[in-house]
Structure formats: C-alpha cells, structure tokens
C-alpha positions in Angstrom: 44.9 69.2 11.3 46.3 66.1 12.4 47.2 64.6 15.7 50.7 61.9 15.7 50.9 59.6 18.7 54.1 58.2 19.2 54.7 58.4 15.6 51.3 57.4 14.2 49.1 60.1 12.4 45.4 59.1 13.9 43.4 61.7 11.8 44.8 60.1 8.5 44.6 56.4 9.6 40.5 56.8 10.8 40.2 59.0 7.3 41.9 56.0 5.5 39.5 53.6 7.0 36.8 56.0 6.4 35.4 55.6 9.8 34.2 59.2 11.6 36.6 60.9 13.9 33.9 59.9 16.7 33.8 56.5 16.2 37.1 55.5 15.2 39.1 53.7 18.1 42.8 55.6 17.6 41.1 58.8 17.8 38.6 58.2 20.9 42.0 56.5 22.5 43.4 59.9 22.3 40.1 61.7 23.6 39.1 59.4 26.5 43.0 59.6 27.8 42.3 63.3 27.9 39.0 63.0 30.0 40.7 60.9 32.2 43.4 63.7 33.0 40.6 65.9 33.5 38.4 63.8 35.4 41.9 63.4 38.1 42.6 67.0 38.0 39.1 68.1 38.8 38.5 65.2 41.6 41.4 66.4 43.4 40.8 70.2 43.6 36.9 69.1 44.7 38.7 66.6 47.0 41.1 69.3 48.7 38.0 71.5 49.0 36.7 68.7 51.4 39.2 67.7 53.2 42.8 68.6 54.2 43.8 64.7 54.4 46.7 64.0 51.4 45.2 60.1 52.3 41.6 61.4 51.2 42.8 63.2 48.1 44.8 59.9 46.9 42.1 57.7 47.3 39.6 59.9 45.4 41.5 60.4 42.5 42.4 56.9 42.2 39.3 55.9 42.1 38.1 58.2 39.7 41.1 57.9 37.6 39.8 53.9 37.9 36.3 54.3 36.8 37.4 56.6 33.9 39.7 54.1 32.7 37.4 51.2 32.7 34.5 53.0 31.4 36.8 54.9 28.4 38.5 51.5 27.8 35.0 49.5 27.4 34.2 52.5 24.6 37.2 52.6 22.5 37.0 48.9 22.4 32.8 48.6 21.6 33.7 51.6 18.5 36.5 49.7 17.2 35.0 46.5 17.0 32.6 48.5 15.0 35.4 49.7 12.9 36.8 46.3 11.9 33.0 45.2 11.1 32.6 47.8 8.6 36.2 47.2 7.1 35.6 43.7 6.6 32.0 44.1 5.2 33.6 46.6 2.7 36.0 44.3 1.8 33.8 41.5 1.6 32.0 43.5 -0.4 34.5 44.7 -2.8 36.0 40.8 -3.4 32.4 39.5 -3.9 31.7 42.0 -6.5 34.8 41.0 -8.4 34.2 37.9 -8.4 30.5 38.1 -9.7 31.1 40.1 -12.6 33.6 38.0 -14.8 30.4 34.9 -14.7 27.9 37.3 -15.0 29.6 38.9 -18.2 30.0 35.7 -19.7 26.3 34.6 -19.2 25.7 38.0 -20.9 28.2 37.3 -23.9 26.4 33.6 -24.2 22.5 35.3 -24.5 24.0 38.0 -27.1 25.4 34.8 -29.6 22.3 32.9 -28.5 19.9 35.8 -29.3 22.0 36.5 -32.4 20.9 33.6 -33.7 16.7 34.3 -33.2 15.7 32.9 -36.3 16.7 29.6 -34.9 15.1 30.1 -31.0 11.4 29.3 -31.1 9.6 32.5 -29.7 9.0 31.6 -26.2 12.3 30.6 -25.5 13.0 33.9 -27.2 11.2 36.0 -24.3 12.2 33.6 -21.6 15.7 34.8 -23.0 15.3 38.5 -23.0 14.1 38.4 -19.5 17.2 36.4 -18.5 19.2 38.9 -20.3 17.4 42.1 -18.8 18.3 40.2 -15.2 21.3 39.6 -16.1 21.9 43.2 -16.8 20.6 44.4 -14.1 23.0 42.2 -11.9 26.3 43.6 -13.8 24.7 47.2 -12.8 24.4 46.2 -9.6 28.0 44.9 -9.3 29.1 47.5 -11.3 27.9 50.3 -8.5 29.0 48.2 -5.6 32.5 48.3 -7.5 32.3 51.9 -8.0 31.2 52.2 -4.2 34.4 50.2 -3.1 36.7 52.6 -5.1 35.1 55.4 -3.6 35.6 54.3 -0.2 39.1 53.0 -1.1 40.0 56.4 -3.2 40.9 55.1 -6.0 38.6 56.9 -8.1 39.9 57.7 -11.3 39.3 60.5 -13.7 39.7 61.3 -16.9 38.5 64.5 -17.6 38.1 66.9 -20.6 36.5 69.4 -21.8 32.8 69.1 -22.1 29.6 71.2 -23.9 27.5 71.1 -20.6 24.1 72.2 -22.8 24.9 69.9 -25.8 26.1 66.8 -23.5 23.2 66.9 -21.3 20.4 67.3 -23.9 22.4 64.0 -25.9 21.4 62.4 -22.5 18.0 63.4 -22.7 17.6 61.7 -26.3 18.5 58.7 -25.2 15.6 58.4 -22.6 12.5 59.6 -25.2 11.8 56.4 -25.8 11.3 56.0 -22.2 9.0 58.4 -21.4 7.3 57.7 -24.3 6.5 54.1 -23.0 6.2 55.1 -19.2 3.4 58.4 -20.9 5.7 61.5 -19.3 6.3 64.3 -20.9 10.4 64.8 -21.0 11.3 68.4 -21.2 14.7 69.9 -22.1 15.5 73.7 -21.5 18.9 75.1 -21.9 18.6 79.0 -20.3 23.0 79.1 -21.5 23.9 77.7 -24.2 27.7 76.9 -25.1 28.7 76.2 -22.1 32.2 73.6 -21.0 32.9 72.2 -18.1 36.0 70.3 -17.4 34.7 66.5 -16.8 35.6 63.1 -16.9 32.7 62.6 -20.0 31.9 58.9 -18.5 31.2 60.0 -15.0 29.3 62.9 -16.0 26.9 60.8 -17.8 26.2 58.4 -15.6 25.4 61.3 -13.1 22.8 62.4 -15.4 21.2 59.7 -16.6 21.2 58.2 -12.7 19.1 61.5 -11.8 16.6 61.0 -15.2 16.1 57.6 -14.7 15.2 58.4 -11.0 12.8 61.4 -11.9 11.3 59.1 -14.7 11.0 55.7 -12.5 9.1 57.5 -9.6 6.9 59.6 -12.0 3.4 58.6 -12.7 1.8 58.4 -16.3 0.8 61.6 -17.6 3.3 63.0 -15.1 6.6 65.4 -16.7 10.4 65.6 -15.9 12.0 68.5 -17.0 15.5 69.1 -16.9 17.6 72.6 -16.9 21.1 73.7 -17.9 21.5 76.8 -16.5 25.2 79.3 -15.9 25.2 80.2 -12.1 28.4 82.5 -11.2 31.2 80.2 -12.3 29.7 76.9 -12.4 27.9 75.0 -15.0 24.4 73.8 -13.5 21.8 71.2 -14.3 18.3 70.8 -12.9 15.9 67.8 -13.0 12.6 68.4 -12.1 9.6 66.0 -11.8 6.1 65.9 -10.7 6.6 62.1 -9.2 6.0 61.2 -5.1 8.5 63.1 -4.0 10.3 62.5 -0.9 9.1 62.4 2.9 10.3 65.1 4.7 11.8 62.7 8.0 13.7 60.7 5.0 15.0 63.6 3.3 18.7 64.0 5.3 19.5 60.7 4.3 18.8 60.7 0.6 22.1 60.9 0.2 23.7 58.1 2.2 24.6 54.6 1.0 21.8 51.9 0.8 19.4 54.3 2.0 15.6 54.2 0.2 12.8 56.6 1.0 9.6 54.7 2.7 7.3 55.5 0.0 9.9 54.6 -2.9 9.6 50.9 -0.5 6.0 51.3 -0.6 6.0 51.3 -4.7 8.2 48.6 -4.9 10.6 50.7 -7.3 13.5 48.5 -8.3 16.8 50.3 -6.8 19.4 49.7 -4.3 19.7 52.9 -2.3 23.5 53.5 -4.2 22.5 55.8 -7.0 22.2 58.9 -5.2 25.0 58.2 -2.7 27.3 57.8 -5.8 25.9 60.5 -8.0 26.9 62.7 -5.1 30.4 60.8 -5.0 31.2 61.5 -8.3 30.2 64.9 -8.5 32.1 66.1 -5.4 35.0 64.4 -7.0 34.7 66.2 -10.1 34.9 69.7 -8.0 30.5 70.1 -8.6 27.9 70.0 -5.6 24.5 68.5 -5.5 21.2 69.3 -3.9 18.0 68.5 -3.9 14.1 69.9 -2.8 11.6 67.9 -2.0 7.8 68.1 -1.2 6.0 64.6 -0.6 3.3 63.6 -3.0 4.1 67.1 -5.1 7.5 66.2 -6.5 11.7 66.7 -6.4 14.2 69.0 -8.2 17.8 67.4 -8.2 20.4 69.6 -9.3 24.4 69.2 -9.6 27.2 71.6 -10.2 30.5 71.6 -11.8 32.8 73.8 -12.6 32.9 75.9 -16.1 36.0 76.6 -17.9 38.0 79.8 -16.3 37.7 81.9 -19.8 33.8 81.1 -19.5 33.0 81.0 -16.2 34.0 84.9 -16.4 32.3 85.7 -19.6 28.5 85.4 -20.8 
C-alpha cells in the first residue's frame, strides 16, 4: 500500500531512504495532519456539549487546532533531522569505504611481492610482515562488509545465482576450516541427514554465509569445545544448522543479534575481534536469496544458527 501526496509516493520515498514508516518525516507529516483533524473535530463536539456560544466553540478549536500544529510540527521536524543524519552517515560511510580499499589493496599487493621474496627478508622483519599483512587483511574485510552493508541499504545487491549441491557445498566449507579447529582444539562435525540436495544460489553469497556462521561458532568456542553443523531437507527448503557449545548469547541481547553493529555483552567481555556486521549481513543475504535465518540461544550453554533457502521445484517435491 502506498499513500501519494500531491503527487509524491511517501511509502516508497521513506522505503528508499530505508528510514521506518514511524520515523520518517513525509510519512509522520501525513499522520500528524490527520491527528490534527481529529483533535478539531473532537474539541468542537466536547465544546458544543458545554456551551451553546458559536464564540466558545471557535476559540476552543483554534486553540487546539494551534497546540496540535506546533507540537506535530516540532516532531516531524526532530524525526527528520534524524533521517538526514542517518542518510549522511551512510553515505559517508559508503564514500569512505571506497576510498580505503584501493590503498589498502595495494599495501596488500606490496607485502605479497615483498614476502615473495623471503629468502631475502631477515626473519624478524619476516613476522613483523605477516602481522602487517594479517592487519591489513583484516582492514579489506572490514571495508569489504561496510561496502556490502551500503549496497544492501542502497539495493543494489547483485546476484548471480545457480544451481548449487547444498550437502556437497557446505561440507567443501567445512574443509576449509579443519585446520582451524585443529589449532583453536574443537572438534568440527559435519552431518548431512539429505544428501543430494540443490538450491538455486548465488555460490559466492552462499559461502560467505556459511563460513560467517562457522567462523562465529568457532571464534566464541572454547578449547575442547565442538561445532557441529547440519544439512538437513525441511518441506521445500534446503536447511543448514551450526551448532556450538561456546558462551552463547544473553538472553536481554538476543532480539538484536541481528541488527547492524550490534555485539552481545559477553562477546565485549572476551574481547572477540568483530564488528557487529556479520550477522546483520548473513541475514541480508540470505533473505535476498529467498532463505530465512534463525537462531537459539542459551547463555554459557551455547547457540544453533540455522539458514534456509530454497531447493529446486523437481526436488523440493521429491525425496
């Protein structure tokens, strides 16, 4: 549903700004114009309940019809001051980003000839140069999901998707992160409960979406600790689980797990490198690609993360 005012469609313009309905200045124009016909209607019927004097009546209703205004102008105007701040803080964001990742890129491209070249870089400088590059890294990941962020925001997300072997994908994933859990002493588990399953993905989105979830499981999950992760056919979607025994999430943080820069208190507490992105984009990406994502939680015990996408028609009926 949308609403046009004098020839401009308010719904799509707050939606295009991604500001919510309630706080976006066009919209609450709209709203506060009809409280203010209200408020006048309902001041005069009281009013003509009181008094037979037209004079009375008048007066009443003008005042009201005052107050109204003054008080809906001063809200419209606070919200979309708030509204222009979070444009210009995503924009900001979005042209800083851009600009950051062609320098960090080449400081990458110089450590790679640099290290190339070991044999002729005496050893400490060697390690002072792998941690440089690991920074570095971690800087173009950091730009990278800020960009991603922006084109989210902006909807300019764009797929490329195919067919994929949901079972087969995922557990390529997994093999990639053994190494991992070897060095960090958790047990990485891999159970596929359907095998031969295909979902219709864009290949690259899908596996960051799975390796954000495992590196999450395995970065708040103690030594001797396991992640275990599940492909699983439920109705006519494709499903994957990630289960692991780590801290688990507090229960008052829980209904923001999802939202942008948000971190839990006791993932501050363990000083976990992040930036609070991951999960807002895993669930992003998924709900672009036509999936849903979800996730229990019980403090100190553990989480399950799990994420949905469509199967093919031909097997989403069979099996």
């Amino acid at each position: 549903m949308d609403i046009n005012f004098g020839g401009l469609n308010v719904i799509t313009q707050c939606r295009r700004n991604h500001i919510p309905l309630w706080t976006c200045g066009p919209f609450l124009f709209i709203i506060m114009g009809g409280v203010n016909i209200a408020g006048m209607l309902t001041t005069g019927f009281i009013a003509q309940r009181f008094s037979d004097d037209p004079a009375v009546v008048i007066i009443s209703v003008s005042i009201m019809a005052a107050f109204l205004f003054v008080v809906g102008n001063a809200v419209v105007s606070s919200f979309q001051r708030l509204a222009d701040a979070s444009r210009i803080k995503s924009e900001f964001v979005s042209i800083v980003s851009h600009q950051l990742r062609s320098p960090l890129s080449a400081i990458r491209w110089q450590l790679e000839i640099i290290l190339d070249r070991s044999t002729q870089v005496p050893e400490e400088m060697r390690d002072t140069l792998y941690t440089i590059k690991k920074q570095n890294e971690r800087m173009i990941d950091l730009v990278n999901d800020l960009l991603e962020v922006s084109r989210i925001e902006d909807d300019r997300i764009i797929l490329r998707p195919e067919p994929v072997k949901f079972d087969i994908f995922v557990e390529q994933v997994i093999k990639n992160y053994e190494p991992l859990a070897k060095q960090s002493g958790v047990a990485l588990l891999f159970v596929a409960e359907a095998n031969g399953l295909t979902v219709f993905a864009d290949e690259g989105k899908l596996r960051w979406v799975t390796e954000n979830l495992l590196d999450n499981a395995l970065r708040y999950t103690k030594t001797g600790g396991e992640v275990s992760v599940r492909v699983l056919k439920e109705g006519s979607e494709g499903r994957v689980e990630v289960a692991d025994s780590g801290v688990g999430i507090p229960l008052a943080d829980q209904r923001m797990i999802f939202t942008k820069f948000f971190r839990a208190d006791n993932a501050l507490r363990l000083r976990a490198e992040g930036t609070g992105l991951g999960l807002f984009l895993v669930k992003s990406l998924v709900k672009t690609m036509g999936g849903k994502v979800g996730f229990a939680s019980l403090e100190g015990k553990g989480s399950t993360f799990w994420f949905t996408l469509p199967l093919i028609e031909g097997e989403a009926a069979g099996q």
